[in-house]
C-alpha positions in Angstrom: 18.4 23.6 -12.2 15.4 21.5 -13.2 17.3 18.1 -12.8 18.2 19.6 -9.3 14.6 20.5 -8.5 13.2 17.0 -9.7 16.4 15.6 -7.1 15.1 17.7 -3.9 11.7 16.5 -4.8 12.3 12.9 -4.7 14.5 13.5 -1.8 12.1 14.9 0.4 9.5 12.3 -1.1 11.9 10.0 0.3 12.7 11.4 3.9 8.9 12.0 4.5 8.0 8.5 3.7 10.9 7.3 6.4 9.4 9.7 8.1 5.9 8.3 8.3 6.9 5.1 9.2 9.0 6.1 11.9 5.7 7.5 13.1 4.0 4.7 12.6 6.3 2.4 14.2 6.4 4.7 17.5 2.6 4.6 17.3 1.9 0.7 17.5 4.5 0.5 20.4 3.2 3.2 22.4 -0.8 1.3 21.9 0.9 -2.2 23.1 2.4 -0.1 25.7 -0.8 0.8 26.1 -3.0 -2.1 25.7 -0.7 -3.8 28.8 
């Protein structure tokens, strides 16, 4: 159970930092959107 908690951790670690730059991504192309 602990190696499988330690797993989900890292997982979720992982899909929130794809995640964030998802968000970021959308975020600089909705300001050039937005700068033009």
């Amino acid at each position: 159970t602990t190696f499988l908690k330690s797993y989900d951790i890292n997982g979720i670690k992982k899909t929130a930092n794809n995640f964030v730059k998802l968000f970021i991504e959308i975020i600089k192309k909705v300001r050039e959107k937005n700068v033009m």
